[in-house]
C-alpha positions as CSV (number, residue, x, y, z in Angstrom):
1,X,114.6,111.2,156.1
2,X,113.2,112.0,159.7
3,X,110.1,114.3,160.2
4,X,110.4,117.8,159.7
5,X,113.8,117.6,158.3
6,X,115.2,120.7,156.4
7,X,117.6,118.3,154.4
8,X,118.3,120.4,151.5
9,X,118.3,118.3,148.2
10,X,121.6,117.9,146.3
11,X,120.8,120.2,143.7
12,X,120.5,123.0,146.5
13,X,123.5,122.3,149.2
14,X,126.4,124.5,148.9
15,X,129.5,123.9,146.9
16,X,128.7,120.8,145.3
17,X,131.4,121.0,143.6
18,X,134.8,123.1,144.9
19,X,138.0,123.3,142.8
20,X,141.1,123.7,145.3
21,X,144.8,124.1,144.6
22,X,147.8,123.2,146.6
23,X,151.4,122.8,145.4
24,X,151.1,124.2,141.8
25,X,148.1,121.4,141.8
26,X,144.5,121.2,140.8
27,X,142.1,119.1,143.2
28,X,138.3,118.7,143.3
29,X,136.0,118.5,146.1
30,X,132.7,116.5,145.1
31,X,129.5,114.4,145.6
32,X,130.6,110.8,145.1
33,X,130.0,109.2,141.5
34,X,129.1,105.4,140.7
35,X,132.6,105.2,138.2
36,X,134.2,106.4,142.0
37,X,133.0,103.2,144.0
38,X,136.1,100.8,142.8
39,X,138.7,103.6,144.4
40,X,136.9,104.5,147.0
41,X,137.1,100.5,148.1
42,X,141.1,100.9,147.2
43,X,141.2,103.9,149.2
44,X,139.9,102.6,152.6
45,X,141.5,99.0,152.2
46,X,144.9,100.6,151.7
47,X,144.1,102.5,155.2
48,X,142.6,99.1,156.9
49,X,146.2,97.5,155.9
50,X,148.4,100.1,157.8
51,X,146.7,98.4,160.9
52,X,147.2,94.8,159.4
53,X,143.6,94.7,158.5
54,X,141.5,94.6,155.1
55,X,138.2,95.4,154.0
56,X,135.6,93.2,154.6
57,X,132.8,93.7,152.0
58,X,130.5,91.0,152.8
59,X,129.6,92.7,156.4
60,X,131.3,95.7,157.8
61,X,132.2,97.1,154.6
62,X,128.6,96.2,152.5
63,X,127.9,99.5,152.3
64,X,130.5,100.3,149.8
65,X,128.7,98.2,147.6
66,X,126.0,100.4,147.1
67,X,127.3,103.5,148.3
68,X,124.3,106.0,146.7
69,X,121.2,104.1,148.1
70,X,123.1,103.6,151.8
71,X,124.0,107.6,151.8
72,X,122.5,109.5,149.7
73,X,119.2,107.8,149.1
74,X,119.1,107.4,152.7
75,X,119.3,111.3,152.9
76,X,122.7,112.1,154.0
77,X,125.7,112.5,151.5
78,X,129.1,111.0,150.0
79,X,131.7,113.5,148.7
80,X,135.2,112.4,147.5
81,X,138.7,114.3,147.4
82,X,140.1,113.5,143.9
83,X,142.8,115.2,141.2
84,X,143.0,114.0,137.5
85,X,145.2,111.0,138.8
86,X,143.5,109.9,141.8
87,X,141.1,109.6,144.3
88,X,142.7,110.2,147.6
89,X,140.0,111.3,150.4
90,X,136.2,110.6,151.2
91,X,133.7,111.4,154.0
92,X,130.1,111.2,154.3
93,X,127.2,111.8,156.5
94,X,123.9,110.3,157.4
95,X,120.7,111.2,159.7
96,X,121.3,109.9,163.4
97,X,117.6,108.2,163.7
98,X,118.1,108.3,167.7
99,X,117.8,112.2,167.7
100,X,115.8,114.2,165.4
101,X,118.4,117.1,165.1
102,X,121.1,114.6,164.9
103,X,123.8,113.4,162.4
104,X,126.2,111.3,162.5
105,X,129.9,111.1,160.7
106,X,130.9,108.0,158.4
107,X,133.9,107.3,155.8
108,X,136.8,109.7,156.8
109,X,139.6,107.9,155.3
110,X,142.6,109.9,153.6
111,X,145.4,108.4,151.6
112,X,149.2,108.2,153.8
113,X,150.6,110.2,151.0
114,X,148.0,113.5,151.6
115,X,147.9,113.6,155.8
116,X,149.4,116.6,157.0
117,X,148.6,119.0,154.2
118,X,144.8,120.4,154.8
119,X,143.1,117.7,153.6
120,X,141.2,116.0,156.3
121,X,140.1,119.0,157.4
122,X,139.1,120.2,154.2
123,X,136.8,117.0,154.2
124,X,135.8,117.7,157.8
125,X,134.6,120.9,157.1
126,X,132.7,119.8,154.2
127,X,130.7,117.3,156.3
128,X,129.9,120.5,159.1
129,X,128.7,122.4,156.5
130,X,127.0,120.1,154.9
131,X,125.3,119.1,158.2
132,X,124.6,122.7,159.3
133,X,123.0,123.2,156.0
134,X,120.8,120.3,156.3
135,X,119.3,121.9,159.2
136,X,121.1,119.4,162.2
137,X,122.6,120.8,165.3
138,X,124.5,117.6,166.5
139,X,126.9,114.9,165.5
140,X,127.6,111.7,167.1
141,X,129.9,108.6,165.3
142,X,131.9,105.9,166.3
143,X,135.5,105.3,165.7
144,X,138.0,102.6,165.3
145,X,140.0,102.6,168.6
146,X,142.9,102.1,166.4
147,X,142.8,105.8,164.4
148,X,145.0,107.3,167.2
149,X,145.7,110.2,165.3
150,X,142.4,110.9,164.0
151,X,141.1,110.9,167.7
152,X,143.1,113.8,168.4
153,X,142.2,115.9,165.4
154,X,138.4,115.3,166.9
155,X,139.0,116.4,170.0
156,X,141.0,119.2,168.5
157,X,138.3,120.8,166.7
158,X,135.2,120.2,169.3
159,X,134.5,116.7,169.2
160,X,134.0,114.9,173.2
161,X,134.9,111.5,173.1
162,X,132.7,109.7,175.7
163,X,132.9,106.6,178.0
164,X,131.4,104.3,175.7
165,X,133.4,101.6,174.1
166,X,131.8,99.2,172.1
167,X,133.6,95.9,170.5
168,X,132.9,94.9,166.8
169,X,133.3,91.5,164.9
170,X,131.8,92.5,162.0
171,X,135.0,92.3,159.8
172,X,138.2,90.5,159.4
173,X,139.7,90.7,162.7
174,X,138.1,92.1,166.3
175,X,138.4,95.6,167.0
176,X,137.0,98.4,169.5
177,X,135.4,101.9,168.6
178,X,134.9,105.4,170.5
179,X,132.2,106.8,170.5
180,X,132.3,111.1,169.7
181,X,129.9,113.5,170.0
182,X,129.8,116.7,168.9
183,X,127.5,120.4,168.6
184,X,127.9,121.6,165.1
185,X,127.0,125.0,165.8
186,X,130.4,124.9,168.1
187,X,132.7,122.7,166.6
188,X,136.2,124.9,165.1
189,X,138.6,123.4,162.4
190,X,141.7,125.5,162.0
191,X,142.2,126.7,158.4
192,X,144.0,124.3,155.8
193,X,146.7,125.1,153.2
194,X,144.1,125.0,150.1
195,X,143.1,128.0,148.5
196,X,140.5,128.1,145.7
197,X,141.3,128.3,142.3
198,X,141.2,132.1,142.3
199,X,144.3,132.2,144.9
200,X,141.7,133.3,147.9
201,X,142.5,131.3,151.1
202,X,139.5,128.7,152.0
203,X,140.0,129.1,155.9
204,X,136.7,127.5,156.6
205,X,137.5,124.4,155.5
206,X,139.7,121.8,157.5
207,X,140.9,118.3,157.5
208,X,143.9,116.0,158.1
């Protein structure tokens, strides 16, 4: 954790845990658990192979092996979408050690079957606040050159993609990222189609 953070532990952030409904069904919003790590690796594979791709484990994808120490004992956080059935959604955040009030974004991936129903921006929201509570005021992250429409739910909400282009050869086959930037403090996600378990709309919370 850098200097002076005001990263607030676990046990303190807010809504650790969130219960949503959607469609007559119940779905949980949560910190990541070590039984979670095999579908989280299912999840983001199944996402790699819409592009003819697959997850590559022994480099790009390593930190799937050991998901707590690289996010959350590196001071950031992992949360997960899941019902009783499945785990469908996950998003995380780390410090950004090239500025001290900086974050950056890591791990949005959402299932084919769940796009276009509130929940990538459910999960975007979640990283914001998250962020905001930690005490950062910007977010920078990199993103596959590929994830078309995810690019223009960024921009959509506040997020500048800049010139930078880098390549990567880290994983199964080459590919190209973007790199976005973002002010938390500014950043606007329309309201999602969830609404908490007692019926109330959760209009702060957005994603996909």
């Amino acid at each position: 954790m850098r200097p002076g953070s005001r990263y607030r532990p676990a046990s303190e952030s807010p809504r650790q845990h969130e219960t949503l409904q959607a469609g007559g069904a119940t779905f949980r919003l949560r910190p990541f658990q070590s039984e979670d790590a095999t579908a989280v690796i299912r999840l983001i594979d199944s996402v790699y192979q819409e592009y003819g791709d697959r997850i590559c484990l022994e480099n790009a994808d390593r930190d799937l092996l050991e998901i707590d120490r690289a996010y959350v004992q590196a001071g950031g956080s992992f949360f997960v979408l899941a019902d009783d059935q499945e785990l469908f959604g996950c998003h995380a955040v780390l410090p950004w050690m090239q500025r001290p009030n900086g974050c950056t974004f890591r791990r949005l991936y959402l299932h084919s079957s769940r796009r276009g129903q509130g929940w990538g921006r459910i999960l975007m929201r979640r990283a914001i606040d998250w962020a905001l509570a930690a005490g950062y005021e910007q977010v920078e992250f990199w993103s596959d050159t590929r994830f078309t429409t995810a690019h223009k739910f960024f921009e959509k909400i506040g997020f500048q993609r800049q010139e930078a282009i880098r390549p990567m050869d880290d994983g199964w086959v080459r590919y190209h990222e973007y790199l976005f930037r973002g002010e938390l403090g500014t950043l606007h996600v329309a309201g999602d189609r969830a609404v908490g378990t007692d019926g109330t709309a959760r209009s702060r919370q957005r994603p996909g």
